[in-house]
C-alpha positions as CSV (number, residue, x, y, z in Angstrom):
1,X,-26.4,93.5,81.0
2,X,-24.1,95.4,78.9
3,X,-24.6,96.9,75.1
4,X,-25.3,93.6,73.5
5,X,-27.7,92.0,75.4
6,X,-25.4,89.9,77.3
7,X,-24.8,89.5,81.1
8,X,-21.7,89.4,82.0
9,X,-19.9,90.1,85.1
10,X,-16.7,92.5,85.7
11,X,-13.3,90.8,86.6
12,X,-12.3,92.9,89.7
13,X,-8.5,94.0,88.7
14,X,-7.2,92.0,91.9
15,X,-8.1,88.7,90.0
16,X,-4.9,87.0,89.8
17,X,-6.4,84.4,86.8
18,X,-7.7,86.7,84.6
19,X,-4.5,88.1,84.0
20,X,-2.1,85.5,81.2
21,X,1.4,87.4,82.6
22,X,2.4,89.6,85.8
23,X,5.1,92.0,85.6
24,X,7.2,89.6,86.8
25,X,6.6,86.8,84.7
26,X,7.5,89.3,81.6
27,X,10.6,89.9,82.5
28,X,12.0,86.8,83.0
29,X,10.6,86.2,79.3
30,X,12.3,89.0,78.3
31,X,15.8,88.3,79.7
32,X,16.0,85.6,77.3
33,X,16.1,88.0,74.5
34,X,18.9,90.5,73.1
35,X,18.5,93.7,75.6
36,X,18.1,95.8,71.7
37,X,15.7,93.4,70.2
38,X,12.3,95.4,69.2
39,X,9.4,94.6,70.6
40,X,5.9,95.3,68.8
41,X,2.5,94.6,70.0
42,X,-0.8,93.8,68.1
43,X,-3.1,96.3,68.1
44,X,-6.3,97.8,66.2
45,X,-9.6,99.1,67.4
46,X,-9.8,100.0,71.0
47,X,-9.7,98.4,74.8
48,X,-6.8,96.4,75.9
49,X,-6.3,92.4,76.1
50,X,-4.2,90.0,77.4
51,X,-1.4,88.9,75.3
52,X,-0.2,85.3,73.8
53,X,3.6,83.8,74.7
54,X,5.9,86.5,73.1
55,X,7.4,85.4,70.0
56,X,9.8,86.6,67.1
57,X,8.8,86.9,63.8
58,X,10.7,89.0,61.1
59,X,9.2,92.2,60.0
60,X,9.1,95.1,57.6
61,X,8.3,99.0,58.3
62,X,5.7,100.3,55.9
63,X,4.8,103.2,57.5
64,X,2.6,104.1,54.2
65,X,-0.2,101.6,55.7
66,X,-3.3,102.9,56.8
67,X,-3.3,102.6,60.4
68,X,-5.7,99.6,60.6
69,X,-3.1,97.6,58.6
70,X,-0.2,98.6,60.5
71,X,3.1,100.1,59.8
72,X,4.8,96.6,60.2
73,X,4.3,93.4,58.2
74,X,5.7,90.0,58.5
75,X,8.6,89.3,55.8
76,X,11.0,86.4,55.6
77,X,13.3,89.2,54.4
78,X,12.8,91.5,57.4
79,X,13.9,92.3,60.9
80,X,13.1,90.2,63.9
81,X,11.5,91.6,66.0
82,X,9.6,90.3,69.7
83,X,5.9,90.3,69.0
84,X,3.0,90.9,72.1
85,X,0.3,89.4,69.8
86,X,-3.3,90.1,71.6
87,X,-5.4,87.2,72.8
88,X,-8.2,87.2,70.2
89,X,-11.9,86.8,71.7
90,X,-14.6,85.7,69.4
91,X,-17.9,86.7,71.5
C-alpha cells in the first residue's frame, strides 16, 4: 500500500508497455527534425514520466521566472523549439 492509502503494484523496468517510446523509436522522431532544433522538456516537482508525441511550439527565455514557472514560455513571437511535454496523471 504506498503513502496514500492506495495499492498499487510496481511496473518491473523490463515491461515493454509501460514505456510510450524506446530509444529507438525517439530517434527516428528526431531525424525528422533540423539536427540544431532545441529540444525542451516539461518538468516541475519531482519523479519522472513518460512523455506525449514530441511537438514544436515557439518559445521565449525568461530566465527571471521562478523555477516552478519555467524559464521558457510559449509565444507566437518566439523560437521553435521541440517540446517532450510529460504525460499528465490525475490519481
Amino acid at each position: 500500500m504506498n503513502q496514500n492509502g492506495l495499492n498499487r503494484k510496481r511496473s518491473k523496468m523490463d515491461d515493454k508497455n509501460i514505456y510510450n517510446f524506446t530509444v529507438g523509436e525517439l530517434i527516428e522522431i528526431l531525424q525528422q527534425y533540423p539536427h540544431d532544433m532545441p529540444v525542451l522538456v516539461s518538468g516541475y516537482e519531482n519523479g519522472y514520466e513518460n512523455f506525449y508525441q514530441p511537438f514544436v511550439k515557439k518559445v521565449i527565455h525568461l530566465p527571471e521566472n521562478p523555477y516552478w514557472d519555467g524559464q521558457f514560455q510559449l509565444n507566437d513571437n518566439g523560437t521553435d523549439v521541440l517540446l517532450l511535454e510529460r504525460e499528465v496523471r490525475n490519481d
